[in-house]
C-alpha positions as CSV (number, residue, x, y, z in Angstrom):
1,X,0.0,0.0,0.0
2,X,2.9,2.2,0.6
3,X,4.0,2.4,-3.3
4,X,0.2,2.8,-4.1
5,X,-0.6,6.2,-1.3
6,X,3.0,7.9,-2.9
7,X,1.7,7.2,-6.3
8,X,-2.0,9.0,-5.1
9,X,0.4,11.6,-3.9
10,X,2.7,11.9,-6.8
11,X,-0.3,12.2,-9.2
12,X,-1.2,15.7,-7.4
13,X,1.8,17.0,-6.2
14,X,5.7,17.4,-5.8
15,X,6.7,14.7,-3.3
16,X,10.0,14.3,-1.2
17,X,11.0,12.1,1.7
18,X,11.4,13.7,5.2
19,X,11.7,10.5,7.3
20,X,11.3,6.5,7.2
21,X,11.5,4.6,9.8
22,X,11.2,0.5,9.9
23,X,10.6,-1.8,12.9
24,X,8.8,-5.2,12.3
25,X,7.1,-5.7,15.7
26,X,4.6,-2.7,14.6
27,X,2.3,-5.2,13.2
28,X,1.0,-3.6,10.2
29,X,0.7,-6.0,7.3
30,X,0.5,-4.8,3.7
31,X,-3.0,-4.6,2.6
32,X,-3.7,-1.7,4.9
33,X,-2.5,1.6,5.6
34,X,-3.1,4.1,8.0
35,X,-2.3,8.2,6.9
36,X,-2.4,10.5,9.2
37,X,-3.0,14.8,8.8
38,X,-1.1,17.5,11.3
39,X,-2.6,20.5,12.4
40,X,-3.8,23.2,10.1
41,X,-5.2,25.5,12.1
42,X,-7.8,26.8,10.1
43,X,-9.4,30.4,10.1
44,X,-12.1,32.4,8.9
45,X,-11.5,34.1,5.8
46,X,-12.2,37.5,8.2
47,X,-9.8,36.6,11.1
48,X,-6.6,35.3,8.9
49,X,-6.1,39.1,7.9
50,X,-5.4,39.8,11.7
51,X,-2.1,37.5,11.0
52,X,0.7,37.2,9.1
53,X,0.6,33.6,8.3
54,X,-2.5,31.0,7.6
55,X,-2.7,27.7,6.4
56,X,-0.4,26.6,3.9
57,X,-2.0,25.7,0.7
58,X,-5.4,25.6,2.5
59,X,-8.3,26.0,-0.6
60,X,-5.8,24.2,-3.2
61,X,-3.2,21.7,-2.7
62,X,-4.7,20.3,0.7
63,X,-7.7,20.3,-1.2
64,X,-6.5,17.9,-3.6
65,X,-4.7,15.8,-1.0
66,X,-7.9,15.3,1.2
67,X,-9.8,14.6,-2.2
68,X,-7.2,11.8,-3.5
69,X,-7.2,10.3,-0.1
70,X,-11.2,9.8,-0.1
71,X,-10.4,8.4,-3.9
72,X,-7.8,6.0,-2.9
73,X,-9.9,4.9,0.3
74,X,-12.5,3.7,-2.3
75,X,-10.5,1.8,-4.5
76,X,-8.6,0.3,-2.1
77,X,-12.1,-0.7,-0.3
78,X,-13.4,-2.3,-3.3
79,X,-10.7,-4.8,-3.6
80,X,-10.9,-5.8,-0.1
81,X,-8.0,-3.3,1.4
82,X,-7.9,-0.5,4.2
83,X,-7.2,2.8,4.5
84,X,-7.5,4.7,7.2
85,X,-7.0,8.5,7.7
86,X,-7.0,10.5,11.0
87,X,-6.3,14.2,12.0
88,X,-4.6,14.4,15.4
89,X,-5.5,17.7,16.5
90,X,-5.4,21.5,15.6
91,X,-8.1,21.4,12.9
92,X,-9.8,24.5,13.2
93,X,-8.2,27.2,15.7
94,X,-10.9,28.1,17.8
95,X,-8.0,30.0,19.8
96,X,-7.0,32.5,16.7
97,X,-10.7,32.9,15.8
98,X,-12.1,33.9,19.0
99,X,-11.4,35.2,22.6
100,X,-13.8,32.7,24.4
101,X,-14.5,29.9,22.1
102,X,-15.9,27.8,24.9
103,X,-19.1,30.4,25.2
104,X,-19.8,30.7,20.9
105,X,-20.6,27.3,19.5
106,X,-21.1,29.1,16.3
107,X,-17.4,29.6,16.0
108,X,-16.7,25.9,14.3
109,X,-19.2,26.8,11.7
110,X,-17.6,30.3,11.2
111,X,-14.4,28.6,10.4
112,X,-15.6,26.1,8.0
113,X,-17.6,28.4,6.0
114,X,-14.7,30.2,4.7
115,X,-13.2,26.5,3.9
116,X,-16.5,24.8,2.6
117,X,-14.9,22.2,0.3
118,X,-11.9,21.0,2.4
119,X,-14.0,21.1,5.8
120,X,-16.9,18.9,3.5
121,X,-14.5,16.5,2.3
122,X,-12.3,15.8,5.4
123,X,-15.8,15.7,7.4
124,X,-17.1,13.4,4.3
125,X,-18.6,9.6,5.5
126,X,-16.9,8.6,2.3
127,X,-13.6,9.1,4.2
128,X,-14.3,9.0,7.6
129,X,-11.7,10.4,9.5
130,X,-11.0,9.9,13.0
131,X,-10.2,13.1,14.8
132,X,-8.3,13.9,18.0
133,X,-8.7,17.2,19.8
134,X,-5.8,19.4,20.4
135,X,-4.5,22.8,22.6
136,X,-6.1,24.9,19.7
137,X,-9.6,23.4,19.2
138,X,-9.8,21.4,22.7
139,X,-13.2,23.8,23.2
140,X,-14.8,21.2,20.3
141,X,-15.8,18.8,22.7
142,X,-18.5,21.2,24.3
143,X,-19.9,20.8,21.3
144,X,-22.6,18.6,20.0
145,X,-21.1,17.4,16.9
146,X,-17.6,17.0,18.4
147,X,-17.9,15.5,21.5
148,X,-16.9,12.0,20.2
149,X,-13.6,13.1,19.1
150,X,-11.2,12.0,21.2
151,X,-7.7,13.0,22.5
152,X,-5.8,9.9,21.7
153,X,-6.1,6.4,19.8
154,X,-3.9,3.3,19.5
155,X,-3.5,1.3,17.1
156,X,-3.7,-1.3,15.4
157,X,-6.5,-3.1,16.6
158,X,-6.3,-5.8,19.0
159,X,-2.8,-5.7,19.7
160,X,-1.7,-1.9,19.6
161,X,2.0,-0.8,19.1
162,X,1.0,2.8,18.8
163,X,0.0,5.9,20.5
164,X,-1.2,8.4,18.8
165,X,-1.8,11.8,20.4
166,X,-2.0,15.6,19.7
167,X,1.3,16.4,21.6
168,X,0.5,19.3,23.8
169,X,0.5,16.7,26.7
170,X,4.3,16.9,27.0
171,X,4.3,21.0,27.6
172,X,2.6,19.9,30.2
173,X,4.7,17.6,31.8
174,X,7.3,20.6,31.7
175,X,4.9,23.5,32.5
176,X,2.6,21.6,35.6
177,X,3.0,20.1,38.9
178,X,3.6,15.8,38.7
179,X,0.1,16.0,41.0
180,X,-1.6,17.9,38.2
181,X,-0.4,15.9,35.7
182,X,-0.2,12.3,37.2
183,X,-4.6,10.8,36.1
184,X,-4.1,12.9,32.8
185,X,-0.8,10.7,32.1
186,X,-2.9,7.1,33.2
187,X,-5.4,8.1,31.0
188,X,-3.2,9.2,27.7
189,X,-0.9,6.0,27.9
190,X,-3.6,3.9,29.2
191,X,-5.4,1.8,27.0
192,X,-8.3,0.7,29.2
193,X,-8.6,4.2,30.7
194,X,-11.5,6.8,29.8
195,X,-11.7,10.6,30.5
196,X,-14.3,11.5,33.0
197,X,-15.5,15.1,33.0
198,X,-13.0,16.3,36.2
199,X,-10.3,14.5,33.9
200,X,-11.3,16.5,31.0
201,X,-11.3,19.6,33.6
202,X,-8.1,19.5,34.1
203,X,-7.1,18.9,30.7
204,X,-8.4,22.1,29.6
205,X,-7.3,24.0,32.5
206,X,-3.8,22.7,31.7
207,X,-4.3,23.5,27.7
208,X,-5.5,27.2,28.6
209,X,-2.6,27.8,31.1
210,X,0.2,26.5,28.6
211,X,-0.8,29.1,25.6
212,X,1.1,31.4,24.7
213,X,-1.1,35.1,25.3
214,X,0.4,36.2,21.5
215,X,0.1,34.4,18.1
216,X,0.5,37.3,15.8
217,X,3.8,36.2,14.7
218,X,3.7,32.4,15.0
219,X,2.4,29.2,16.7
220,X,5.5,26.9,17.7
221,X,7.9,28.3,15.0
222,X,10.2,31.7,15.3
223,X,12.0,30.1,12.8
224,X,11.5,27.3,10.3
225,X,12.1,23.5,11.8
226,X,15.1,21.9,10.1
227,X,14.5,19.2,8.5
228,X,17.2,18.0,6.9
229,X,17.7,16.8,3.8
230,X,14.7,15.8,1.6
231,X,14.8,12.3,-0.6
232,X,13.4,12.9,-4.0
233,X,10.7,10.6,-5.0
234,X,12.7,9.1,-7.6
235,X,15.2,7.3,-5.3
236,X,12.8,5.0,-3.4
237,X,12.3,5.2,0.3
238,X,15.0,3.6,2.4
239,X,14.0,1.4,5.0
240,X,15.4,4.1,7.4
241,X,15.8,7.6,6.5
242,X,16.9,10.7,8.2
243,X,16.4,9.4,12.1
244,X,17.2,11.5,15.0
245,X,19.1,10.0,17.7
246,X,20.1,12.3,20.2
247,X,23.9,12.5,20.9
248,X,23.8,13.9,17.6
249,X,20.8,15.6,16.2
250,X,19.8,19.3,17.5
251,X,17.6,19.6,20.7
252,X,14.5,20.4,18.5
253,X,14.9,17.1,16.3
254,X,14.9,14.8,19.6
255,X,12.2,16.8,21.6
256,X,10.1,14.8,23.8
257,X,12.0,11.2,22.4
258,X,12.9,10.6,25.9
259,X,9.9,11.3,27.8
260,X,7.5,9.5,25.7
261,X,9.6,6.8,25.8
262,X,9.7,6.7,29.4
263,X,5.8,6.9,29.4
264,X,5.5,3.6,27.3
265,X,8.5,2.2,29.2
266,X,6.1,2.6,32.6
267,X,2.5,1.5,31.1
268,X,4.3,-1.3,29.8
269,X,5.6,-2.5,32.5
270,X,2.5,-1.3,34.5
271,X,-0.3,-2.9,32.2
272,X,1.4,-5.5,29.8
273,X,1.0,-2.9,27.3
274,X,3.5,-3.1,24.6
275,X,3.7,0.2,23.0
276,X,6.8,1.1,21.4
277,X,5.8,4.5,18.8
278,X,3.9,7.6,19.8
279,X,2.8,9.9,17.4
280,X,2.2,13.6,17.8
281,X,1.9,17.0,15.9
282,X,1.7,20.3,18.2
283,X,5.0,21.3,17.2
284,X,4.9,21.9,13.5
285,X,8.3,19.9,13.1
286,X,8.2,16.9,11.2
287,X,10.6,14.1,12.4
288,X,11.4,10.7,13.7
289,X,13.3,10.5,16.5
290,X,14.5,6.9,17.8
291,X,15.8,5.3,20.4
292,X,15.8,2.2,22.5
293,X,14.0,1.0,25.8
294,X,15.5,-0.5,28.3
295,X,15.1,-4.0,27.1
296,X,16.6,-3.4,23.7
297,X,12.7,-2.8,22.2
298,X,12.8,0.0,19.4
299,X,11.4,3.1,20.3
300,X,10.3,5.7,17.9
301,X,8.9,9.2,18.2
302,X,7.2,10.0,15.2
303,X,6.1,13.9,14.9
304,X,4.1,14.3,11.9
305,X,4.6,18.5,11.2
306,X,2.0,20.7,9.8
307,X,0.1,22.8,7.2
308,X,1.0,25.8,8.5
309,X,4.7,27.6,9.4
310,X,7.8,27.1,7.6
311,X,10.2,24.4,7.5
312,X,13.8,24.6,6.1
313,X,16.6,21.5,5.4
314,X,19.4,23.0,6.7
315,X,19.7,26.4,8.8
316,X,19.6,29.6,7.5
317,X,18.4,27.5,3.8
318,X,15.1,29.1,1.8
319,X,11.3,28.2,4.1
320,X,9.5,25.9,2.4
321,X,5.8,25.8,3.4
322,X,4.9,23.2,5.7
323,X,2.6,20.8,4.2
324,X,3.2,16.8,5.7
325,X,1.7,13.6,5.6
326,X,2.6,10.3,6.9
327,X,1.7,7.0,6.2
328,X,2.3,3.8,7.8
329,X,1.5,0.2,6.4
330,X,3.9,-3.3,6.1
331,X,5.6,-1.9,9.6
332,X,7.2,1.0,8.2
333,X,6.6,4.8,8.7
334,X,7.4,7.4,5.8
335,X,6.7,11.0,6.4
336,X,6.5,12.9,3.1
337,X,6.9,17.3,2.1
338,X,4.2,18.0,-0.2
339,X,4.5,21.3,-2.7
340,X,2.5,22.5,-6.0
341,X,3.6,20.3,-9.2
């Protein structure tokens, strides 16, 4: 499936390889795959003129991604094959748009409207996407028609590997009290564990407390993430590509590698859990970041970027436009930079 989603890709855009990343005990086999979307942070049409910056590519080339995606979901259906998409948080910025989002319920609509087609097809049954809240639209789930979304999955089925998660979680963990954090950590890296309303209190006390008061300039990024170099599509995707470890990779590439680790590392030995990848967004800075766990298992930190901010492959190189996806099918994760053809 993975040659088949690049090809669905290559057909509507220019394609090149941030990351890959390989470990067998995912347990992924080769007639699904799962793609996941980062945050986007969507505005009204009226509100993005208060800012410098906005969604990259938000009424054209993300409209053709989300459009081949429900295409390919189709086909792939009809011969007896799976593909699943999710958005893990940071969908519509609730916190851009509006003061107190919590009080106007009319403030997802307001979004969407200046977004019609892209909001109709990622919201379409045809591919129903799984969305997780994040920091920026956590207000959704006072909402009628988001309070199923959730703040994090695992996957696959019946045996998960996987974490996946908005992110915001680990500013948190640097930002809060262990006390404060300590039920909201169960729950996260707890399979069996749901989020009761004084759980979900605290989440969103913690969320609000961790923004920044000023967005005029940026989200997460002063500067664009580095990247490193990009793989053109014609080389074919390494088994392993671009990895951070640290010892050697800048602070930013191996951010929160150790403490998500550490996370798994407990629940595992806590539950008989045997996770071994979280994914996040939240920091607009694609990457995977590896290391190991204490018994030798693999450990990956995948962070699947954005579609909005800058990214660069080396410092002080031209921005390129944020605009990632990532896929992951037969046990292997690629994460790939999109631009116009």
């Amino acid at each position: 499936m993975h040659d088949r989603f690049l090809q669905t890709l290559l057909n509507i855009a220019d394609v090149r390889l941030v990351a890959s990343y390989t470990d067998a005990g995912l347990g992924f086999d080769a007639n699904t795959i799962d793609v996941f979307l980062p945050d986007m942070h969507l505005l009204s049409d009226a509100r993005r003129q208060l800012y410098q910056y906005g969604t990259n590519y938000a009424d054209t080339l993300l409209v053709d991604v989300v459009g081949a995606l429900i295409q390919l979901r189709t086909d792939a259906g009809q011969e007896g094959k799976t593909v699943n998409v999710f958005h893990i948080g940071d969908y519509l910025d609730l916190w851009r748009e509006c003061l107190l989002p919590a009080l106007n319920p009319g403030v997802p609509d307001q979004i969407k409207a200046s977004h019609q087609k892209l909001t109709s097809l990622l919201e379409d049954d045809a591919l129903n996407t799984g969305f997780l809240l994040g920091n920026h639209d956590f207000d959704l789930y006072q909402f009628a028609d988001y309070d199923t979304w959730e703040r994090r999955l695992f996957i696959p089925d019946g045996a998960p590997r996987i974490l996946v998660m908005h992110g915001d979680y680990f500013d948190w963990i640097e930002r809060a009290l262990p006390e404060e954090i300590r039920d909201i950590g169960v729950y996260y890296f707890g399979e069996s564990h749901e989020a009761g309303d004084a759980l979900i209190g605290q989440m969103r006390d913690l969320t609000y407390r961790c923004n920044h008061p000023d967005y005029a300039q940026f989200i997460q990024l002063q500067q664009p993430a580095v990247l490193g170099p990009l793989q053109a599509n014609d080389e074919g995707p390494p088994a392993n590509y671009n990895l951070q470890v640290t010892g050697t990779a800048p602070a930013a590439g191996v951010q929160f590698l150790e403490k998500a680790c550490e996370e798994c590392v407990n629940v595992n030995q806590e539950s008989g859990s045997k996770l071994r990848m979280v994914i996040i967004g939240h920091t607009h800075h694609a990457r995977i970041a590896t290391m190991n766990m204490p018994d030798g298992t693999p450990f990956a930190l995948v962070d699947i970027g954005a579609w909005i901010e800058n990214c660069t492959e080396a410092a002080g190189a031209d921005p390129i436009p944020n605009a990632q996806i990532t896929a992951i099918s037969e046990n292997q994760v690629r994460i790939y930079q999109l631009g116009p053809k």
